[in-house]
Each structure stands twice: as C-alpha cells, then as structure tokens.
PDB file of N, H, CA, C and O in Angstrom:
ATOM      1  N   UNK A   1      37.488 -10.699   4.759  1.00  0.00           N
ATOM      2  CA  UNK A   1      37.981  -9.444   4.230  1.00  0.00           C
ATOM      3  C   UNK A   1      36.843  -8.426   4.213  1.00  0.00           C
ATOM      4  O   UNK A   1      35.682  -8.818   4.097  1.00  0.00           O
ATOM      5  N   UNK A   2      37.209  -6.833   4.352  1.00  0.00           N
ATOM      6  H   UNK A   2      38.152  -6.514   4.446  1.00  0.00           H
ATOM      7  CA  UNK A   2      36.575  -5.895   4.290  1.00  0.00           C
ATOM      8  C   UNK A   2      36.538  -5.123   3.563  1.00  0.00           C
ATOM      9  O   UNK A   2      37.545  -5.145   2.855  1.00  0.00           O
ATOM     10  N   UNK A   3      35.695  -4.185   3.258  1.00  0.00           N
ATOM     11  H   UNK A   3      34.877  -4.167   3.833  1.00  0.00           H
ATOM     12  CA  UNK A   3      35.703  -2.643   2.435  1.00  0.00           C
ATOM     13  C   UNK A   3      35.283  -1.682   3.278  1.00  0.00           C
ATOM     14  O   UNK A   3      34.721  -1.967   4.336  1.00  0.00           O
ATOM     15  N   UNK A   4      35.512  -0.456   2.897  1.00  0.00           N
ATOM     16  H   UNK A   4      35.968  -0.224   2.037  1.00  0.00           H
ATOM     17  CA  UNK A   4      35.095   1.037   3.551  1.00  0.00           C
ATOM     18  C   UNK A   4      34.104   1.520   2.482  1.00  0.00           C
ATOM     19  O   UNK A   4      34.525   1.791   1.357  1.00  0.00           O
ATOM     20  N   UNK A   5      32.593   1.656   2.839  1.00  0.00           N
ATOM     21  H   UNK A   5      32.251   1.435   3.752  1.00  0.00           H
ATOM     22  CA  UNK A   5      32.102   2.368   2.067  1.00  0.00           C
ATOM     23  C   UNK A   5      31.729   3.624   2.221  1.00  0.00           C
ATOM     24  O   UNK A   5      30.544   3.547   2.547  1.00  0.00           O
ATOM     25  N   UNK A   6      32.076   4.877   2.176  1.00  0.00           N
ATOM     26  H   UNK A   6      33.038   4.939   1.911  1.00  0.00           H
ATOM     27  CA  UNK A   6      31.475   6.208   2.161  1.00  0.00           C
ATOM     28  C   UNK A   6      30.352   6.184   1.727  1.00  0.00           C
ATOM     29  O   UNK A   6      29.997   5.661   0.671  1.00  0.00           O
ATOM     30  N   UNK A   7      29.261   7.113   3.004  1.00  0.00           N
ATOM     31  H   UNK A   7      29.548   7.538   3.862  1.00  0.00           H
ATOM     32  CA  UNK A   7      27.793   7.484   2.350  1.00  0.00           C
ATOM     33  C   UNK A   7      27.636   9.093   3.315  1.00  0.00           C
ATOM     34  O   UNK A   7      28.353   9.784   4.039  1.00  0.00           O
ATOM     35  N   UNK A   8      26.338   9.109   2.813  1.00  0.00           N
ATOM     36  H   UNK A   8      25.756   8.548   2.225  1.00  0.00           H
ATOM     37  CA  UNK A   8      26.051  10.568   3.159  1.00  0.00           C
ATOM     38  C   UNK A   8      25.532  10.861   4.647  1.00  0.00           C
ATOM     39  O   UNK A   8      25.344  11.970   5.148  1.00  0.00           O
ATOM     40  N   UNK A   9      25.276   9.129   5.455  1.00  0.00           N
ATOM     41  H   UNK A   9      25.429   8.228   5.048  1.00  0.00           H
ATOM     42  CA  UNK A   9      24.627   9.489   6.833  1.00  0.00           C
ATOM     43  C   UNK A   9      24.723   8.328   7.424  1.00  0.00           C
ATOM     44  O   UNK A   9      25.542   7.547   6.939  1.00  0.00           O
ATOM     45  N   UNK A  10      24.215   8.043   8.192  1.00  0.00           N
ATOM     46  H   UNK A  10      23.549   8.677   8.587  1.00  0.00           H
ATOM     47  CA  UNK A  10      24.236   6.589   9.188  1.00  0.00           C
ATOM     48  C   UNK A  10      22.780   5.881   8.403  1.00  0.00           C
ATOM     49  O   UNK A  10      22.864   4.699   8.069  1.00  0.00           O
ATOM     50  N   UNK A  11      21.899   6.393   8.218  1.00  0.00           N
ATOM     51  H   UNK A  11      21.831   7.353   8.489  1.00  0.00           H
ATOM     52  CA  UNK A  11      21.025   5.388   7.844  1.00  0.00           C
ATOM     53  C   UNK A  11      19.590   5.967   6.992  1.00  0.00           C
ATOM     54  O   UNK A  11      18.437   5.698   7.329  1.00  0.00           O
ATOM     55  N   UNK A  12      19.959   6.751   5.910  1.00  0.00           N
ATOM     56  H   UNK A  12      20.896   6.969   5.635  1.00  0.00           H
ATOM     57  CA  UNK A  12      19.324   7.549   4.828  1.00  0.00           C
ATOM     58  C   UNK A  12      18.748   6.904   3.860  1.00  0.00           C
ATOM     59  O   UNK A  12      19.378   5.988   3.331  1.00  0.00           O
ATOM     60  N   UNK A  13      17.291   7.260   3.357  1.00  0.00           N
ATOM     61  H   UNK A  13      16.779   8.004   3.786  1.00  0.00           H
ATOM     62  CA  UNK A  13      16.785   6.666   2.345  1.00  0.00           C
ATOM     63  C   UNK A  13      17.669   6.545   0.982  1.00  0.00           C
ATOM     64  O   UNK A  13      17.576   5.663   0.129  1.00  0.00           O
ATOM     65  N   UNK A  14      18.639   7.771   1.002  1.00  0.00           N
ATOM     66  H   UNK A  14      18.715   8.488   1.696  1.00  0.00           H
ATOM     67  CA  UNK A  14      18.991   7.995   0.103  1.00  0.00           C
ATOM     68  C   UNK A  14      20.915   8.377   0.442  1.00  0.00           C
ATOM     69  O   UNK A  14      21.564   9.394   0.686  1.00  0.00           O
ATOM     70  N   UNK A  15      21.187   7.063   0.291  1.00  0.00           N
ATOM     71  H   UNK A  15      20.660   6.237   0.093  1.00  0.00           H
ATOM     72  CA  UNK A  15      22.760   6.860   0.843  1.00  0.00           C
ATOM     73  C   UNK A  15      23.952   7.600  -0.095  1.00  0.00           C
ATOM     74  O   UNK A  15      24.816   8.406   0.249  1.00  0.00           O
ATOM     75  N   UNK A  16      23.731   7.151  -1.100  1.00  0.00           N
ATOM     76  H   UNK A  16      23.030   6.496  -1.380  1.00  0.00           H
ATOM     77  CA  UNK A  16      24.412   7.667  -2.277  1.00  0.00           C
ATOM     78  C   UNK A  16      26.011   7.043  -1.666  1.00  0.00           C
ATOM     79  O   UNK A  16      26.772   7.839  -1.116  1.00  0.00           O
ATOM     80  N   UNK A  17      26.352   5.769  -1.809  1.00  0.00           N
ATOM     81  H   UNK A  17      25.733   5.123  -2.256  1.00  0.00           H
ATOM     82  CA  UNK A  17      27.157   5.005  -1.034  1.00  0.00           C
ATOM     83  C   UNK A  17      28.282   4.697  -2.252  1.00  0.00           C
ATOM     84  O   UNK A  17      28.004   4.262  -3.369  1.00  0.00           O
ATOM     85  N   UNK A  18      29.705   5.055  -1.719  1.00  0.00           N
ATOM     86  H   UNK A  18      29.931   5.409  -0.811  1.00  0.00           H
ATOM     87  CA  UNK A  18      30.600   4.184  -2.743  1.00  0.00           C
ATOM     88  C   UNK A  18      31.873   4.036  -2.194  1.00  0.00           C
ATOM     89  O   UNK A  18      32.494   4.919  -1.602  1.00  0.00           O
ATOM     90  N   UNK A  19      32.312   2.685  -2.445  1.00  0.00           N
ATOM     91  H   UNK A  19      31.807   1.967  -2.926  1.00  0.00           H
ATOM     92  CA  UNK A  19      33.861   2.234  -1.842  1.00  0.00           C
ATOM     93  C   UNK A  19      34.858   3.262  -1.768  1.00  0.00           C
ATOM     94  O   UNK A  19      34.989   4.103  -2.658  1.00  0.00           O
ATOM     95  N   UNK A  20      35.768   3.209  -0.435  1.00  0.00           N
ATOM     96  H   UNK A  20      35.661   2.526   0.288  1.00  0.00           H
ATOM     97  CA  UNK A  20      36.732   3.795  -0.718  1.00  0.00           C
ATOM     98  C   UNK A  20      37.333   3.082  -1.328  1.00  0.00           C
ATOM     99  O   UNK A  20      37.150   1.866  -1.273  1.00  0.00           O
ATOM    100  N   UNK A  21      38.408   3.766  -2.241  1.00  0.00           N
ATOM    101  H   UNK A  21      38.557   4.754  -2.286  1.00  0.00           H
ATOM    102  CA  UNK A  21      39.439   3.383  -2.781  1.00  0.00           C
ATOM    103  C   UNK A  21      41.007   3.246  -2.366  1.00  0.00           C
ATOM    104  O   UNK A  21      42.035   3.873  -2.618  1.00  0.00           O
ATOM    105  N   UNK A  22      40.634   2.026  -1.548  1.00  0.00           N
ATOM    106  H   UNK A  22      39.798   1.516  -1.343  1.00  0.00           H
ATOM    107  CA  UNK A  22      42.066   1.390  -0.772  1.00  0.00           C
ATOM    108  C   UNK A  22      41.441  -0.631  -0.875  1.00  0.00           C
ATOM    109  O   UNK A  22      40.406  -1.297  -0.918  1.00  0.00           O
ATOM    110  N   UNK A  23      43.040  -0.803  -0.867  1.00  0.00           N
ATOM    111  H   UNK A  23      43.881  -0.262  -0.833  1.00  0.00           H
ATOM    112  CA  UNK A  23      42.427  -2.557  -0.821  1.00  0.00           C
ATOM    113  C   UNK A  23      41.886  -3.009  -0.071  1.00  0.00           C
ATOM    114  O   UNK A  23      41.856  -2.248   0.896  1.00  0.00           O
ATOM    115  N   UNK A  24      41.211  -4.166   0.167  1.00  0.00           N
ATOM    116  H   UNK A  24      41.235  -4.785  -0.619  1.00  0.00           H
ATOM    117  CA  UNK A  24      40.678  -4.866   1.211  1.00  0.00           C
ATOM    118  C   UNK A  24      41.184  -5.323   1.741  1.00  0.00           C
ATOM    119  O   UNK A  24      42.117  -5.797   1.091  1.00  0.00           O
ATOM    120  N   UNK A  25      41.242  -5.673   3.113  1.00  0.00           N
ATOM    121  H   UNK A  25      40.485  -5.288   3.641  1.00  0.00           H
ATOM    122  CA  UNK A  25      42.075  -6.144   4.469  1.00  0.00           C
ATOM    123  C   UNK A  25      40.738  -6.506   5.602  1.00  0.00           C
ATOM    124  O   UNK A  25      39.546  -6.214   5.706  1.00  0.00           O
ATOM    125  N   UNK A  26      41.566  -7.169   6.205  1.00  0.00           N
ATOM    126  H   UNK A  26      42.533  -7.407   6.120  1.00  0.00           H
ATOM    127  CA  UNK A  26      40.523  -7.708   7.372  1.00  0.00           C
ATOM    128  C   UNK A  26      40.053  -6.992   7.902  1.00  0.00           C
ATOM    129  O   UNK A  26      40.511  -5.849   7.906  1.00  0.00           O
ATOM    130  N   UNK A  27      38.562  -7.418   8.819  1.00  0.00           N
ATOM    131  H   UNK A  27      38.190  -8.346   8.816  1.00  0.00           H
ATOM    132  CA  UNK A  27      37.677  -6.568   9.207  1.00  0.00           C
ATOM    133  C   UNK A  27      38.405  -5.636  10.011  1.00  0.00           C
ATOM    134  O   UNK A  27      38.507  -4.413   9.919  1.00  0.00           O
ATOM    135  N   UNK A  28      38.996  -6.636  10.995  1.00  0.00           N
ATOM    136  H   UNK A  28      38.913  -7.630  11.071  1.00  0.00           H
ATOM    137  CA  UNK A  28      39.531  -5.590  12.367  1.00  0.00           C
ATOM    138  C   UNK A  28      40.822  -4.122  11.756  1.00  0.00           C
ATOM    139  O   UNK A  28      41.063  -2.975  12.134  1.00  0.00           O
ATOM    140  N   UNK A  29      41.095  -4.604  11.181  1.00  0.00           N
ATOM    141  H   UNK A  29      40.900  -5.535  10.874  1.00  0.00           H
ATOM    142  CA  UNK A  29      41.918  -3.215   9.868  1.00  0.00           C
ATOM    143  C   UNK A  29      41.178  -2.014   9.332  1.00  0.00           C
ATOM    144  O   UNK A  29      41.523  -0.844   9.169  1.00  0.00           O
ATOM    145  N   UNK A  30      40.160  -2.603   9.129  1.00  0.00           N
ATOM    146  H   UNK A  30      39.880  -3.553   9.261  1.00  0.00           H
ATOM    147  CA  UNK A  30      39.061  -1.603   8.244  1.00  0.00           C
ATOM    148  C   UNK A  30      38.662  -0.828   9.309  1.00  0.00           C
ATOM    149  O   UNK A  30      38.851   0.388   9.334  1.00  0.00           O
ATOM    150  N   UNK A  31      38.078  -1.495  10.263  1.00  0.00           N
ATOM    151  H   UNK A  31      37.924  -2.483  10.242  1.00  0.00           H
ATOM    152  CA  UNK A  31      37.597  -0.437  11.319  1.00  0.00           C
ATOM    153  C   UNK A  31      38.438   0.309  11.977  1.00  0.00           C
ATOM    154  O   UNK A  31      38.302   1.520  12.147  1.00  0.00           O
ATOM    155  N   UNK A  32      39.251  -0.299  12.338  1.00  0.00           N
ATOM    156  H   UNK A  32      39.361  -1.283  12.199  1.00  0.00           H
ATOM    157  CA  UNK A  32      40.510   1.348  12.671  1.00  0.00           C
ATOM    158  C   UNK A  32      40.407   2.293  11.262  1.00  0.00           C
ATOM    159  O   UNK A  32      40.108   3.456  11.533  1.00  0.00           O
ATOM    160  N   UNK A  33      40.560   2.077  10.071  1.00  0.00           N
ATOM    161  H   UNK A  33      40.802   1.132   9.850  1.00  0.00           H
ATOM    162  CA  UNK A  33      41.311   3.086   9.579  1.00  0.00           C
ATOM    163  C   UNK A  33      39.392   3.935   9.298  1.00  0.00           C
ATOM    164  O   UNK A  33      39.386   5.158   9.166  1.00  0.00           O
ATOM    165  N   UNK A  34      38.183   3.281   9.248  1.00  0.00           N
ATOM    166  H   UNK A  34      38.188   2.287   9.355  1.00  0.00           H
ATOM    167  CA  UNK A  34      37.468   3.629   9.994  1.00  0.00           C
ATOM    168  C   UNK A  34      36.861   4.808  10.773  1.00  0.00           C
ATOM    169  O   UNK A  34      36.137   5.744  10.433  1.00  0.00           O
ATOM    170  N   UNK A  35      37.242   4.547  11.579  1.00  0.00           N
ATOM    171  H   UNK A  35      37.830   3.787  11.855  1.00  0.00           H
ATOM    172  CA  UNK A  35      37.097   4.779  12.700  1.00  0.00           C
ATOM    173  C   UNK A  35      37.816   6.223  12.543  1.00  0.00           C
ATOM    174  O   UNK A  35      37.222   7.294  12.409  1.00  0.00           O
ATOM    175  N   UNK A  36      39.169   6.037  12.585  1.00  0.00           N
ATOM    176  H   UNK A  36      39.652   5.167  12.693  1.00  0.00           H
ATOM    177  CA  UNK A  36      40.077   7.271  11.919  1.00  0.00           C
ATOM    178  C   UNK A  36      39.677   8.175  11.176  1.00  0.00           C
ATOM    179  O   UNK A  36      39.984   9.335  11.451  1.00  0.00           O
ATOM    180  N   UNK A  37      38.903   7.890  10.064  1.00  0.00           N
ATOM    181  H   UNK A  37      38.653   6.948   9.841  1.00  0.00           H
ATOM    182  CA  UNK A  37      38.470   9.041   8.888  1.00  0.00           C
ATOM    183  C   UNK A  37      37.351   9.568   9.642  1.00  0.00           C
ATOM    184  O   UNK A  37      37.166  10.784   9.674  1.00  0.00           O
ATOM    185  N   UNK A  38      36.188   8.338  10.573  1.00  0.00           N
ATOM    186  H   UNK A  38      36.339   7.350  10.548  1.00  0.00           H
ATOM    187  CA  UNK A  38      35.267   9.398  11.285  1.00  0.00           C
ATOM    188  C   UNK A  38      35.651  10.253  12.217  1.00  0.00           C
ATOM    189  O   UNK A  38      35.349  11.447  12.203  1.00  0.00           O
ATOM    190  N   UNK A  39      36.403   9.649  13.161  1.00  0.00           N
ATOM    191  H   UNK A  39      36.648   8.680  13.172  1.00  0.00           H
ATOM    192  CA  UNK A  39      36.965  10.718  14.061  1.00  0.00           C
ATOM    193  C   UNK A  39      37.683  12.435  13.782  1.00  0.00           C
ATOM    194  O   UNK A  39      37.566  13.476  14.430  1.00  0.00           O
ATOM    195  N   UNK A  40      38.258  12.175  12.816  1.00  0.00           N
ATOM    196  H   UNK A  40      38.354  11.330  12.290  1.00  0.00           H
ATOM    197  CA  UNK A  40      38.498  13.650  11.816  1.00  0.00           C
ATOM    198  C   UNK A  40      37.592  14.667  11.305  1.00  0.00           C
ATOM    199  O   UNK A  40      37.819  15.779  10.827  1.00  0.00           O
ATOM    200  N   UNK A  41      36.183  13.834  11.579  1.00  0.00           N
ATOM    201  H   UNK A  41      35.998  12.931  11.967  1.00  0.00           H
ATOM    202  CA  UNK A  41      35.329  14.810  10.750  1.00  0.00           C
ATOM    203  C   UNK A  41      34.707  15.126  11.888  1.00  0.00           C
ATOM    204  O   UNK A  41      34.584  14.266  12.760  1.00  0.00           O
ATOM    205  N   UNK A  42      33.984  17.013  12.144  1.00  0.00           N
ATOM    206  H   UNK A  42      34.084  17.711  11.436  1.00  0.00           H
ATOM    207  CA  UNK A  42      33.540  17.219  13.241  1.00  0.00           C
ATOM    208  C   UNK A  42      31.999  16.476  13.422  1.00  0.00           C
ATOM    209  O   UNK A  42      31.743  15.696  12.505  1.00  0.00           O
ATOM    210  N   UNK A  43      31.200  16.576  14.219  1.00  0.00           N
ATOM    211  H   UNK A  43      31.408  17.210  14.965  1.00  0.00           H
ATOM    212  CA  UNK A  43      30.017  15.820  15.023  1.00  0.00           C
ATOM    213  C   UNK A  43      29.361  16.553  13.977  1.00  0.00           C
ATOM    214  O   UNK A  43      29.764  17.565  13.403  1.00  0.00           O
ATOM    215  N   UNK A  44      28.354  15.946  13.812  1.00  0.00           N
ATOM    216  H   UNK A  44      28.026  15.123  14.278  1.00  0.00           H
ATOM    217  CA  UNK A  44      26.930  16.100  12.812  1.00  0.00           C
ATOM    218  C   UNK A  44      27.195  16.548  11.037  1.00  0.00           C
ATOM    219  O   UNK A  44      26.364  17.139  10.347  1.00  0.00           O
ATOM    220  N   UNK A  45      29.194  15.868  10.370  1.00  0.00           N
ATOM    221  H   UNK A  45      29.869  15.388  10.931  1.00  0.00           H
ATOM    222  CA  UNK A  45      29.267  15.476   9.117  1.00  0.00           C
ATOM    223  C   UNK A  45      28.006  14.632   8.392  1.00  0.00           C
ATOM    224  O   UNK A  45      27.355  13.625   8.672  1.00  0.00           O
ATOM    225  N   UNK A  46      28.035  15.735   7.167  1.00  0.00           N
ATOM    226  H   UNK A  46      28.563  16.553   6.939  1.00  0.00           H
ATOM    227  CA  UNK A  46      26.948  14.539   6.713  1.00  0.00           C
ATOM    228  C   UNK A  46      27.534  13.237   5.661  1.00  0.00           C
ATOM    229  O   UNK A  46      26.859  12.782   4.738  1.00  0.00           O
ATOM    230  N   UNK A  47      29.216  12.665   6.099  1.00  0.00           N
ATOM    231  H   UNK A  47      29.765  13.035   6.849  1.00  0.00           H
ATOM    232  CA  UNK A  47      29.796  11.927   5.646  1.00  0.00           C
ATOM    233  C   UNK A  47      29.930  10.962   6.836  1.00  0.00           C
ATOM    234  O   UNK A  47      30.044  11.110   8.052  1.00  0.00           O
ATOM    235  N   UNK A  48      29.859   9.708   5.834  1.00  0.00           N
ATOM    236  H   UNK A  48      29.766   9.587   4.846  1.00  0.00           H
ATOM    237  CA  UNK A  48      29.899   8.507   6.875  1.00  0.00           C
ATOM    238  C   UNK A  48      30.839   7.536   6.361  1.00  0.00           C
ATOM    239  O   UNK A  48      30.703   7.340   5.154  1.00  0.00           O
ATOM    240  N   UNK A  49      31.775   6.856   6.941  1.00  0.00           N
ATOM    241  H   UNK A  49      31.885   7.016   7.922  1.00  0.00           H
ATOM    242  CA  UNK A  49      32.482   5.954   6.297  1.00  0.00           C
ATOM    243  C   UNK A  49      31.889   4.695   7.374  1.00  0.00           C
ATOM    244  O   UNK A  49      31.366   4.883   8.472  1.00  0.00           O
ATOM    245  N   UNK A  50      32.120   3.506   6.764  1.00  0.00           N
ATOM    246  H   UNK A  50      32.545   3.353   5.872  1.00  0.00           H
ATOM    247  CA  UNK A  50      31.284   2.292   7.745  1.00  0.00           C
ATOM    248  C   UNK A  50      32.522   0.823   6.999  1.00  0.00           C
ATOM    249  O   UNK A  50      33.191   0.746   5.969  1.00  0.00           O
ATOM    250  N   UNK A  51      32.348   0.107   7.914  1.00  0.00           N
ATOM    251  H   UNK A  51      31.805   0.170   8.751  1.00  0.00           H
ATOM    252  CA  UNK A  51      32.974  -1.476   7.384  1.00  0.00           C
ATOM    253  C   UNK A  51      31.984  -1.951   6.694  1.00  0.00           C
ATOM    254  O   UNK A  51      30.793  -1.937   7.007  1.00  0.00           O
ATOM    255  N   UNK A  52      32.459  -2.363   5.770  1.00  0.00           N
ATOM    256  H   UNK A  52      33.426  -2.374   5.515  1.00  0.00           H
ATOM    257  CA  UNK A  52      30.898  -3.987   5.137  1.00  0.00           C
ATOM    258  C   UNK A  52      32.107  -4.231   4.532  1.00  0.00           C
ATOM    259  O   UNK A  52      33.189  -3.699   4.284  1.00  0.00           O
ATOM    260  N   UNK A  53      31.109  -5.875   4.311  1.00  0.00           N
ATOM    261  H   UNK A  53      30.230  -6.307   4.513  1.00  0.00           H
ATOM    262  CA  UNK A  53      31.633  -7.149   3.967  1.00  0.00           C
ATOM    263  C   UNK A  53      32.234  -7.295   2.164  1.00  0.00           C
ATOM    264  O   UNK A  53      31.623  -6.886   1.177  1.00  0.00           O
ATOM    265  N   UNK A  54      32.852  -7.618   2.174  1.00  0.00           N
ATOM    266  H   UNK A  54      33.348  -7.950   2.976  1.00  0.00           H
ATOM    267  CA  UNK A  54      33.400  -7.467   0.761  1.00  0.00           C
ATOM    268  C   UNK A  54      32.551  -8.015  -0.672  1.00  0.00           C
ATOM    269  O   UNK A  54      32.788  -7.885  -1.873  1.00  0.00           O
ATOM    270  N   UNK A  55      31.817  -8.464  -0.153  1.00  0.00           N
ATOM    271  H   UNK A  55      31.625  -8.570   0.823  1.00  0.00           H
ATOM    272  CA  UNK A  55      30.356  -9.194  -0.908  1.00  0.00           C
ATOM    273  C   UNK A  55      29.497  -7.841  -0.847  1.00  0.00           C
ATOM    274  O   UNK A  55      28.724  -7.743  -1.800  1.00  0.00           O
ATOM    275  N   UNK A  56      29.464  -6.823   0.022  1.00  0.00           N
ATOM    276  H   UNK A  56      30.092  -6.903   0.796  1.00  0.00           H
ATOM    277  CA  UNK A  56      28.456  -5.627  -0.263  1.00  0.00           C
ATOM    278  C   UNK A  56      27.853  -5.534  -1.650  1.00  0.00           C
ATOM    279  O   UNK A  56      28.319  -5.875  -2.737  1.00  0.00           O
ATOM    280  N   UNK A  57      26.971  -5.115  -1.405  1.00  0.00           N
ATOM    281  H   UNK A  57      26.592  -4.838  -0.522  1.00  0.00           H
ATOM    282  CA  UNK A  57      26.503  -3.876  -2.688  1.00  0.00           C
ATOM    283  C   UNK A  57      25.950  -2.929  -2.252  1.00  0.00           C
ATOM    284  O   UNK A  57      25.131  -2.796  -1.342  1.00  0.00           O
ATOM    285  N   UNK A  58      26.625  -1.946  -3.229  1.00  0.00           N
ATOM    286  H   UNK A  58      27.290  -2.053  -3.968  1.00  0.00           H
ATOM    287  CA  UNK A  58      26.230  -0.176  -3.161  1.00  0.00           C
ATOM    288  C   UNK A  58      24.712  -0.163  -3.141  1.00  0.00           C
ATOM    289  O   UNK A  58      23.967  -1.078  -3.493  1.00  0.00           O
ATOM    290  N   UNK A  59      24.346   1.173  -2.614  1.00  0.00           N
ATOM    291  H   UNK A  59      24.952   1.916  -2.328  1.00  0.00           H
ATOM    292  CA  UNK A  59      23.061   1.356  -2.318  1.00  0.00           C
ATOM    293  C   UNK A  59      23.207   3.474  -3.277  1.00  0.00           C
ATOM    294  O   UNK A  59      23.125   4.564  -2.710  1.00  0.00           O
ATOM    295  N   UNK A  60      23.313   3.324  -3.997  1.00  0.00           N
ATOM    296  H   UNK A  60      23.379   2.438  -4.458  1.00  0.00           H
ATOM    297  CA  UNK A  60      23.198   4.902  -4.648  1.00  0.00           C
ATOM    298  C   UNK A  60      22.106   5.624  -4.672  1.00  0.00           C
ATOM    299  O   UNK A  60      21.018   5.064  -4.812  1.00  0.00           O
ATOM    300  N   UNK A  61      22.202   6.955  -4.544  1.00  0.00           N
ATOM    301  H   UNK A  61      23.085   7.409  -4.431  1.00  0.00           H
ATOM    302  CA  UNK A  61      21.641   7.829  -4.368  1.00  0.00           C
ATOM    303  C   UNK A  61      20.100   7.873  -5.457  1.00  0.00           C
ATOM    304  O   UNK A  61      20.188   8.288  -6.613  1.00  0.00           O
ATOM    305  N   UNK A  62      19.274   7.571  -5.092  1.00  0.00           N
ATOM    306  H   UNK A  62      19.203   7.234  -4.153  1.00  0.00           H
ATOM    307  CA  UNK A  62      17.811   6.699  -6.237  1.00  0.00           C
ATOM    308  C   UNK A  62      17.383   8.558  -6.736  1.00  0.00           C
ATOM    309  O   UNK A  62      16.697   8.764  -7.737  1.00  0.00           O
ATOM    310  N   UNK A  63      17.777   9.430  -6.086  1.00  0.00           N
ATOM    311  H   UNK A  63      18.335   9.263  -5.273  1.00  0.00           H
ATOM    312  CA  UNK A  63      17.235  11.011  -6.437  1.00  0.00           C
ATOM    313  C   UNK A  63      17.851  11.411  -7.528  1.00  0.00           C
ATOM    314  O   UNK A  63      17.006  12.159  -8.018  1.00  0.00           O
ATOM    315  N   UNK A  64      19.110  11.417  -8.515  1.00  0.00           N
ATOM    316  H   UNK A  64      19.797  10.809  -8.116  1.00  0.00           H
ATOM    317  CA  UNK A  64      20.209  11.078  -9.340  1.00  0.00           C
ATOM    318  C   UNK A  64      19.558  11.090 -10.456  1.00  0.00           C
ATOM    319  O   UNK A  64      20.137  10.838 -11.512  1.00  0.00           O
TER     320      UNK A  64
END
C-alpha cells in the first residue's frame, strides 16, 4: 500500500512534506492519481506530489 505526500520541490532541504488526504491504495493507483495532480500543475510548480510507502515519515519544513 501507498500514500501521496505533497512537498514544496523534488528534493529540498527544506520539504515541508504532508499526506494527502485520500486513503491508501496500491502503489500502481497512487501513481496515476499522481501523476495526474502533477500533470495539472504548469512546469517549474513549486508543488510536488510523489508516492511513498505507507511506513513513510514526514520530513517538515525545519525553518517553521
């Protein structure tokens, strides 16, 4: 099983990262819908949605 976590970039000191709020479903699920929310947003959003593993942990914004 998967989660969607929203963060602020692909790979930032400072992610400021938190689940979407939809249930978990298998990986290959997650990444379409994914995939979907990135594709909507134009090129160089500083929003990122990504798959991880349902065991994740958040990585928040340490500047806060």
């Amino acid at each position: 099983m998967a989660r969607i976590v929203e963060t602020n970039n692909f790979s930032s000191d400072h992610p400021d990262e938190k689940f979407l709020n939809i249930p978990e479903l298998p990986e290959p699920q997650m990444r379409r819908i994914a995939n979907a929310i990135n594709d909507g947003f134009p090129a160089g959003s500083k929003r990122y949605w990504k798959v991880v593993e349902n065991d994740y942990t958040l990585n928040p914004d340490i500047e806060r």
